[in-house]
Biotite code that builds the C-alpha atoms (Angstrom):
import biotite.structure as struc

atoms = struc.array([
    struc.Atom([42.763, 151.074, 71.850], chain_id="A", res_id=1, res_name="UNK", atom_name="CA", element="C"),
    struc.Atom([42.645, 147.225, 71.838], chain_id="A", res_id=2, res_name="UNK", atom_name="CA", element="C"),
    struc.Atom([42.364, 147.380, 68.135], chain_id="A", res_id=3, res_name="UNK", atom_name="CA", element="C"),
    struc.Atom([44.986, 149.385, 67.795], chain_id="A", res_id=4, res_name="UNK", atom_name="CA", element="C"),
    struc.Atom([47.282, 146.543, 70.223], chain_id="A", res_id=5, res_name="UNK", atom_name="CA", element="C"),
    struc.Atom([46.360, 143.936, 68.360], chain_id="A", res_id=6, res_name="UNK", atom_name="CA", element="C"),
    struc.Atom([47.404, 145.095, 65.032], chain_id="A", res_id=7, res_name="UNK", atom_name="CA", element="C"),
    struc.Atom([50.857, 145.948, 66.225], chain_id="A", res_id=8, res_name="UNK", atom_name="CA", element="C"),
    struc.Atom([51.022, 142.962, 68.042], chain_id="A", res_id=9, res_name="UNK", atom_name="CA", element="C"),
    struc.Atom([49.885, 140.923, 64.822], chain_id="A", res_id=10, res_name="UNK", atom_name="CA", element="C"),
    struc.Atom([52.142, 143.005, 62.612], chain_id="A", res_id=11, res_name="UNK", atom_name="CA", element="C"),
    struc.Atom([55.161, 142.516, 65.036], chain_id="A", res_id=12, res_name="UNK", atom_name="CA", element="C"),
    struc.Atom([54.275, 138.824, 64.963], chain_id="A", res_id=13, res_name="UNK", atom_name="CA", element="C"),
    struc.Atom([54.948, 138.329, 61.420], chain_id="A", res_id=14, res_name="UNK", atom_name="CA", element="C"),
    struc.Atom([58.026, 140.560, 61.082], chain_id="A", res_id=15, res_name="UNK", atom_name="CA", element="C"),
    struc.Atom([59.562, 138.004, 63.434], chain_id="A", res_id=16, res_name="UNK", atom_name="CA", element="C"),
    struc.Atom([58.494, 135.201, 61.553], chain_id="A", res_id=17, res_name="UNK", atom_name="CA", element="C"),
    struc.Atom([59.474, 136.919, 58.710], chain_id="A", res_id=18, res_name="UNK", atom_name="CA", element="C"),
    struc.Atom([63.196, 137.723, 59.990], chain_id="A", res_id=19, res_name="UNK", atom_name="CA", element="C"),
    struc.Atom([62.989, 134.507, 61.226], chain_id="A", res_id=20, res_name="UNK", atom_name="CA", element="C"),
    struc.Atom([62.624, 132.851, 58.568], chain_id="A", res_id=21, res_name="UNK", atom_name="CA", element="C"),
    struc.Atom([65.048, 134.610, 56.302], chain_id="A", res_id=22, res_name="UNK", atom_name="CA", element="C"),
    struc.Atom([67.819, 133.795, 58.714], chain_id="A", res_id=23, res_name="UNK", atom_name="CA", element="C"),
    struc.Atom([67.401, 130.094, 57.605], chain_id="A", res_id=24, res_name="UNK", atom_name="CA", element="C"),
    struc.Atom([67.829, 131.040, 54.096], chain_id="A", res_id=25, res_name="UNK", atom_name="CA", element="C"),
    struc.Atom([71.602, 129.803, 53.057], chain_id="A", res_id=26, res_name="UNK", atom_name="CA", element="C"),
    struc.Atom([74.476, 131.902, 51.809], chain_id="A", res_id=27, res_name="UNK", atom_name="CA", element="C"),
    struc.Atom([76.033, 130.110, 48.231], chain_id="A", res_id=28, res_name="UNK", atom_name="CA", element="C"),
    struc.Atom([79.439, 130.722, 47.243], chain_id="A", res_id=29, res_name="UNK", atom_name="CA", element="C"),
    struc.Atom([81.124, 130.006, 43.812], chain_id="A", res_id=30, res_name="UNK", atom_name="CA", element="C"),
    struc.Atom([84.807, 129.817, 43.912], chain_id="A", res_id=31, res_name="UNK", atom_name="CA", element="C"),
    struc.Atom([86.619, 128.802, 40.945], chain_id="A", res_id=32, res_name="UNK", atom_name="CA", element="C"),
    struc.Atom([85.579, 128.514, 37.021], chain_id="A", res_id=33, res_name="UNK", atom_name="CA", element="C"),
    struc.Atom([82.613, 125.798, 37.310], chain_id="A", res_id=34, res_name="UNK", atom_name="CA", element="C"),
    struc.Atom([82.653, 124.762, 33.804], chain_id="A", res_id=35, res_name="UNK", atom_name="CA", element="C"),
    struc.Atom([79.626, 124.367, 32.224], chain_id="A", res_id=36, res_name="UNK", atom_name="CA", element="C"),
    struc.Atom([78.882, 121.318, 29.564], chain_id="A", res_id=37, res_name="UNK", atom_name="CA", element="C"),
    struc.Atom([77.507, 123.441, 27.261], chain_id="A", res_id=38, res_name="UNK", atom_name="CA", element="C"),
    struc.Atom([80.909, 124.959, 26.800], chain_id="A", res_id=39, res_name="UNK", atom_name="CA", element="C"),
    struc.Atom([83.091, 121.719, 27.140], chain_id="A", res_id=40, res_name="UNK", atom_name="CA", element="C"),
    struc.Atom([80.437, 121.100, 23.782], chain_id="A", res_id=41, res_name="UNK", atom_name="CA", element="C"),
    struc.Atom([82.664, 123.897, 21.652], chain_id="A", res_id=42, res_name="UNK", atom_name="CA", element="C"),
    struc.Atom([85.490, 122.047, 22.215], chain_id="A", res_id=43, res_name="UNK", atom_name="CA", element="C"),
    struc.Atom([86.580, 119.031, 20.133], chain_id="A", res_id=44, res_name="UNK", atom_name="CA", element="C"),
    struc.Atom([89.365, 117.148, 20.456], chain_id="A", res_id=45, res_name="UNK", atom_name="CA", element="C"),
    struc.Atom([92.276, 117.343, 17.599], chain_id="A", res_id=46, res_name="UNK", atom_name="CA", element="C"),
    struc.Atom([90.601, 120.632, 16.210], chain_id="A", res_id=47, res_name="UNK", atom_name="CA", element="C"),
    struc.Atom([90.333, 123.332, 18.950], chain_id="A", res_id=48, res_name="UNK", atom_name="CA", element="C"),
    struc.Atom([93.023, 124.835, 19.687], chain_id="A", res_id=49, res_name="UNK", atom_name="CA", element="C"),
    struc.Atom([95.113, 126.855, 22.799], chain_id="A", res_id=50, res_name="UNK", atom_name="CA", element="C"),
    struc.Atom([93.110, 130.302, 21.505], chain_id="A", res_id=51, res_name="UNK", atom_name="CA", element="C"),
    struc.Atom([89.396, 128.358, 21.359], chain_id="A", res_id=52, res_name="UNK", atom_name="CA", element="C"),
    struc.Atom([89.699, 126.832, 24.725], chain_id="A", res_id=53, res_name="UNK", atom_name="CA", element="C"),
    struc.Atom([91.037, 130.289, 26.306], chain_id="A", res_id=54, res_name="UNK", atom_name="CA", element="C"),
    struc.Atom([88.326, 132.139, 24.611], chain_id="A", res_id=55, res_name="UNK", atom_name="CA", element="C"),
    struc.Atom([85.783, 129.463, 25.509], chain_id="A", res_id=56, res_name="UNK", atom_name="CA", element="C"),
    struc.Atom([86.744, 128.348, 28.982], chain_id="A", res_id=57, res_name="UNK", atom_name="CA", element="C"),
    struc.Atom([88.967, 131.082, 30.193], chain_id="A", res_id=58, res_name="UNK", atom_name="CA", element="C"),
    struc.Atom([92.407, 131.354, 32.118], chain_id="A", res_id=59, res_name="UNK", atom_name="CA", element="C"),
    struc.Atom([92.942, 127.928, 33.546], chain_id="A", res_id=60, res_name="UNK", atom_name="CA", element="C"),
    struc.Atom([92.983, 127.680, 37.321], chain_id="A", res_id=61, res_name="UNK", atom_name="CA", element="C"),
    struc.Atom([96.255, 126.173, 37.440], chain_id="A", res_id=62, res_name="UNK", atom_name="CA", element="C"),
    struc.Atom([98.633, 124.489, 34.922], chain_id="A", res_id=63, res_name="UNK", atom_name="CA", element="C"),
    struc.Atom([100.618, 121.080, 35.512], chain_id="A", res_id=64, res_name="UNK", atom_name="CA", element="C"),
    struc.Atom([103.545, 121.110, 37.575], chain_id="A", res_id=65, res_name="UNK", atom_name="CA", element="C"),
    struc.Atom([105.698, 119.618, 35.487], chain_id="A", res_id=66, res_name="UNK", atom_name="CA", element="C"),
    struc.Atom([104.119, 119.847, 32.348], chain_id="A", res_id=67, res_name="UNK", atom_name="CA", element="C"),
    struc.Atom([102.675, 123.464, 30.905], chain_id="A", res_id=68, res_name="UNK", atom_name="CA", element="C"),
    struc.Atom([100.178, 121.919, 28.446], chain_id="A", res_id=69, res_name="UNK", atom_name="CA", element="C"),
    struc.Atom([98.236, 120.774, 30.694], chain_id="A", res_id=70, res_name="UNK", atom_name="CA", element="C"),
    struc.Atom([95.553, 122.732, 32.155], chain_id="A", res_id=71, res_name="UNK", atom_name="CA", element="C"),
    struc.Atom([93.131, 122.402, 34.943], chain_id="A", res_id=72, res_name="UNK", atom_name="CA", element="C"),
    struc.Atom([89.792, 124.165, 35.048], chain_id="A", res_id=73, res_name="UNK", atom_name="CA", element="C"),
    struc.Atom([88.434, 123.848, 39.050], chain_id="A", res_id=74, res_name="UNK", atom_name="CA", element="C"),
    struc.Atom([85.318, 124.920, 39.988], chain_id="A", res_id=75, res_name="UNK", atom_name="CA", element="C"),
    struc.Atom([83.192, 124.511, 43.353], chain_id="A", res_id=76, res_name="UNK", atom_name="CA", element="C"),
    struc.Atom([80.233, 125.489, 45.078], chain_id="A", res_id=77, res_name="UNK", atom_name="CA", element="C"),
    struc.Atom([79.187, 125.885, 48.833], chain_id="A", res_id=78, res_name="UNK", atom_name="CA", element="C"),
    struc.Atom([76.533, 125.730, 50.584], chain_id="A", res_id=79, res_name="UNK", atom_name="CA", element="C"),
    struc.Atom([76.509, 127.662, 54.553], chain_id="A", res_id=80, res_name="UNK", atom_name="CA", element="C"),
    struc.Atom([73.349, 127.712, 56.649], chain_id="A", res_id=81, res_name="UNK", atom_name="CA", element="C"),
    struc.Atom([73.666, 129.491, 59.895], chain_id="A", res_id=82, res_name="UNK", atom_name="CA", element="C"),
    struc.Atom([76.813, 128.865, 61.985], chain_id="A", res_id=83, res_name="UNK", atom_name="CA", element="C"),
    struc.Atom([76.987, 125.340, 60.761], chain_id="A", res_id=84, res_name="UNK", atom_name="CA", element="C"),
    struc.Atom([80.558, 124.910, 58.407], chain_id="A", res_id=85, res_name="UNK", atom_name="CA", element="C"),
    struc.Atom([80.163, 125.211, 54.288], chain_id="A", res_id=86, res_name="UNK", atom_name="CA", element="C"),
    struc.Atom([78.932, 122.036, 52.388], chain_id="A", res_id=87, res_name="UNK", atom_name="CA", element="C"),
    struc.Atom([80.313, 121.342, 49.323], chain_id="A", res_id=88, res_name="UNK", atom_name="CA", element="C"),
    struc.Atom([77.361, 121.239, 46.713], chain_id="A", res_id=89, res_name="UNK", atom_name="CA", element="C"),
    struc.Atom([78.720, 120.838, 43.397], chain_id="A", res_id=90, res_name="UNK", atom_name="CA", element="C"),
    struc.Atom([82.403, 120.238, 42.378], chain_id="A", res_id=91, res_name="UNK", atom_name="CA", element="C"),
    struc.Atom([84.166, 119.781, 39.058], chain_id="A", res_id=92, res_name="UNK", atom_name="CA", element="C"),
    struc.Atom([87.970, 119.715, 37.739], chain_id="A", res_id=93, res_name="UNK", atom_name="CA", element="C"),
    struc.Atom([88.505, 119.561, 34.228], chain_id="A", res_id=94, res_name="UNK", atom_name="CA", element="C"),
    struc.Atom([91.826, 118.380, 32.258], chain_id="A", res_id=95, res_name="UNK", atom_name="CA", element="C"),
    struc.Atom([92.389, 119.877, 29.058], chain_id="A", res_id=96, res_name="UNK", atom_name="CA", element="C"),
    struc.Atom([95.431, 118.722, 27.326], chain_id="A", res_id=97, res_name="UNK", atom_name="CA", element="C"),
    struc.Atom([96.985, 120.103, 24.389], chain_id="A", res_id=98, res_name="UNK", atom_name="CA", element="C"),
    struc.Atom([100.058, 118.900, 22.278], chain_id="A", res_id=99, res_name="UNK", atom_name="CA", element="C"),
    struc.Atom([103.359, 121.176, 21.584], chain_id="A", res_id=100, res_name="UNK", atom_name="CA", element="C"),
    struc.Atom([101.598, 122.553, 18.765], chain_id="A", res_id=101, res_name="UNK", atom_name="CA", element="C"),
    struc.Atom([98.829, 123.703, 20.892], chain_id="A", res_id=102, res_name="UNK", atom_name="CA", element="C"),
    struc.Atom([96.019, 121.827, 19.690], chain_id="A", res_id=103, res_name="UNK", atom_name="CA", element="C"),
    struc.Atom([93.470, 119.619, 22.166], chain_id="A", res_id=104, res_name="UNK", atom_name="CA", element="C"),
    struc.Atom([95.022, 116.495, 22.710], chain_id="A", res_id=105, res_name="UNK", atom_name="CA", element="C"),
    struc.Atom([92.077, 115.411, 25.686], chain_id="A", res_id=106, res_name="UNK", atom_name="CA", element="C"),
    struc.Atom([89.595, 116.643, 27.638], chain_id="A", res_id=107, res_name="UNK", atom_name="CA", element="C"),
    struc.Atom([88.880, 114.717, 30.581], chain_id="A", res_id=108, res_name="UNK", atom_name="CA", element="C"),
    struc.Atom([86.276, 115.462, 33.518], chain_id="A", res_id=109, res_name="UNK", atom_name="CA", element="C"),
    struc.Atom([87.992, 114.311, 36.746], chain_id="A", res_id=110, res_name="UNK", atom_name="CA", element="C"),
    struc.Atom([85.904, 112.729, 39.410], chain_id="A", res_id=111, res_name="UNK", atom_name="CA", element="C"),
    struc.Atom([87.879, 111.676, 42.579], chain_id="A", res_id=112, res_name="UNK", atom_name="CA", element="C"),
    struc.Atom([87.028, 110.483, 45.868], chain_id="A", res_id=113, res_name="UNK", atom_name="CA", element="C"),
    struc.Atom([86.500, 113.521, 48.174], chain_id="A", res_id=114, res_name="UNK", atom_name="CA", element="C"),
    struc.Atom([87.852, 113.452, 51.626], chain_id="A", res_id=115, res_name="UNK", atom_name="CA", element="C"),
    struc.Atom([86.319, 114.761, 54.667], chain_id="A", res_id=116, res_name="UNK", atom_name="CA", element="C"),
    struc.Atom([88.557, 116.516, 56.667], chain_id="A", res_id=117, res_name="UNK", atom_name="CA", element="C"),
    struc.Atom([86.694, 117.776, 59.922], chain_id="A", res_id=118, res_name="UNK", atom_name="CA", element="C"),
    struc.Atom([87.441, 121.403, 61.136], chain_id="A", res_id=119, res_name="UNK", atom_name="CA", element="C"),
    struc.Atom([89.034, 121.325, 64.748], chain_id="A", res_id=120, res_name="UNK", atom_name="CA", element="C"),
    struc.Atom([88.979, 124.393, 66.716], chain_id="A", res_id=121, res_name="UNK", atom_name="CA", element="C"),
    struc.Atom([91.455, 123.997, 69.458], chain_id="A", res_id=122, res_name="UNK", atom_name="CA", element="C"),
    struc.Atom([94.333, 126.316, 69.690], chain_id="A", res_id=123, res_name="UNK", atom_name="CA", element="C"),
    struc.Atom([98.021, 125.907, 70.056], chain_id="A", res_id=124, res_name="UNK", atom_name="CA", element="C"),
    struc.Atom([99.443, 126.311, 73.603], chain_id="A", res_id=125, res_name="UNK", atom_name="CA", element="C"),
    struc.Atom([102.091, 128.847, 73.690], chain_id="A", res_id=126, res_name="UNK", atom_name="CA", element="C"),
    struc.Atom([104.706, 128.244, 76.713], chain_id="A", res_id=127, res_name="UNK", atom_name="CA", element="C"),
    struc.Atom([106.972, 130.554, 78.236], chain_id="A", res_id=128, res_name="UNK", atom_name="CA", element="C"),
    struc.Atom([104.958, 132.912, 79.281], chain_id="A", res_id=129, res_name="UNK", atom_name="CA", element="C"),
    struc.Atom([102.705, 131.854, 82.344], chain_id="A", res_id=130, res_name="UNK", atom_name="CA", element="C"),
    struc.Atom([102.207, 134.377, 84.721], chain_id="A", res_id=131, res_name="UNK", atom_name="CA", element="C"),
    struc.Atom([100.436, 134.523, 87.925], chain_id="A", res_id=132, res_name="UNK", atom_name="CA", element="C"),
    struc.Atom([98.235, 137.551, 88.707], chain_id="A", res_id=133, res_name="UNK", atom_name="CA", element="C"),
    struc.Atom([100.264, 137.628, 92.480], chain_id="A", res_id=134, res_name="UNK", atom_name="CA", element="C"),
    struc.Atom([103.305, 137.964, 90.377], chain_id="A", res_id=135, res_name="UNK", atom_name="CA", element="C"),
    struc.Atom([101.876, 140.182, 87.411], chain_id="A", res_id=136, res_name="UNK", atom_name="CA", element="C"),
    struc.Atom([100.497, 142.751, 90.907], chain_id="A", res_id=137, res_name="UNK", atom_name="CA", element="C"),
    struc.Atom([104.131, 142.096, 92.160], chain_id="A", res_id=138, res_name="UNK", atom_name="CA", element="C"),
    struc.Atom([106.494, 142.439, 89.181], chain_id="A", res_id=139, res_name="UNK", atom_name="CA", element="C"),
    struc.Atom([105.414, 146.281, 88.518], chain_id="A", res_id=140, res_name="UNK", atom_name="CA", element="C"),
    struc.Atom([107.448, 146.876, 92.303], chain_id="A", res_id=141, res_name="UNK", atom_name="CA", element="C"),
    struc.Atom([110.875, 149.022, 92.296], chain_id="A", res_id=142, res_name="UNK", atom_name="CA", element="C"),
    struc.Atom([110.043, 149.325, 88.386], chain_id="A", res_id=143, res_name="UNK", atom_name="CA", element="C"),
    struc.Atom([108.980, 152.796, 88.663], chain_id="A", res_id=144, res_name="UNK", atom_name="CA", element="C"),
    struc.Atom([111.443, 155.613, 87.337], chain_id="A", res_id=145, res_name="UNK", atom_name="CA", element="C"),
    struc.Atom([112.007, 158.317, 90.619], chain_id="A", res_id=146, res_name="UNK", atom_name="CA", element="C"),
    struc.Atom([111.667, 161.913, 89.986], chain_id="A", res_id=147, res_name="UNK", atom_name="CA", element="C"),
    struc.Atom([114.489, 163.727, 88.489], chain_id="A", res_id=148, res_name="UNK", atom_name="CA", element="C"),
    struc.Atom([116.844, 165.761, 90.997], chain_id="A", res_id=149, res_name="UNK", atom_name="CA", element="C"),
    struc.Atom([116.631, 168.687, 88.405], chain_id="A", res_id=150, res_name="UNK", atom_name="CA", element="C"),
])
């Protein structure tokens, strides 16, 4: 009978580690078309043109406002662990722009300054509507429909 205990209590032991353990493990999340440079490397200036970089790269993520031959390629990747908020693990926007012809005019890897804006949490007060519970118990009084003389 004691052998028998202590096998379930090693077994349970290491399931918990084991579940443990696997809660630590983080969750990764691609959003976006992370371009690769092995596929920037098909590309070449002056040559390629609208077709090649839609059949290498894909759909852009989003086109210039105020110019249409210019398109950005935006890719990122989190990192979450627990409850803790997403880290940013690998970012990239790419600029491909192509001339009214619609050859490749540049292709330029972007790298700006990211900014860390912190999450906050609170919530917005909504006024007006405030009520006690003496006057939520009271307001229900002479509310009430009386019987019908029928």
């Amino acid at each position: 009978m004691k052998q028998k205990t202590k096998i379930f209590f090693t077994l349970t032991l290491i399931l918990s580690a084991v579940l443990h353990l696997s809660a630590c493990t983080p969750t990764i999340a691609k959003r976006g078309n992370l371009v690769e440079n092995t596929q920037l490397d098909k590309l070449t200036t002056g040559q390629s043109t609208r077709s090649d970089v839609l059949r290498t790269l894909g759909s852009p993520t989003t086109k210039s406002t105020f110019d249409s031959n210019i398109w950005y390629y935006i890719g990122q990747e989190t990192e979450k662990r627990g409850i803790l908020d997403p880290k940013v693990t690998k970012e990239r926007i790419i600029m491909v722009a192509l001339d009214e012809e619609g050859t490749v005019e540049n292709i330029e890897d972007i790298d700006r300054a990211r900014m860390s804006i912190p999450y906050i949490r609170d919530k917005t007060p909504t006024h007006g509507t405030e009520t006690t519970i003496v006057q939520q118990f009271l307001g229900n009084l002479g509310k009430f429909n009386p019987p019908s003389a029928e």
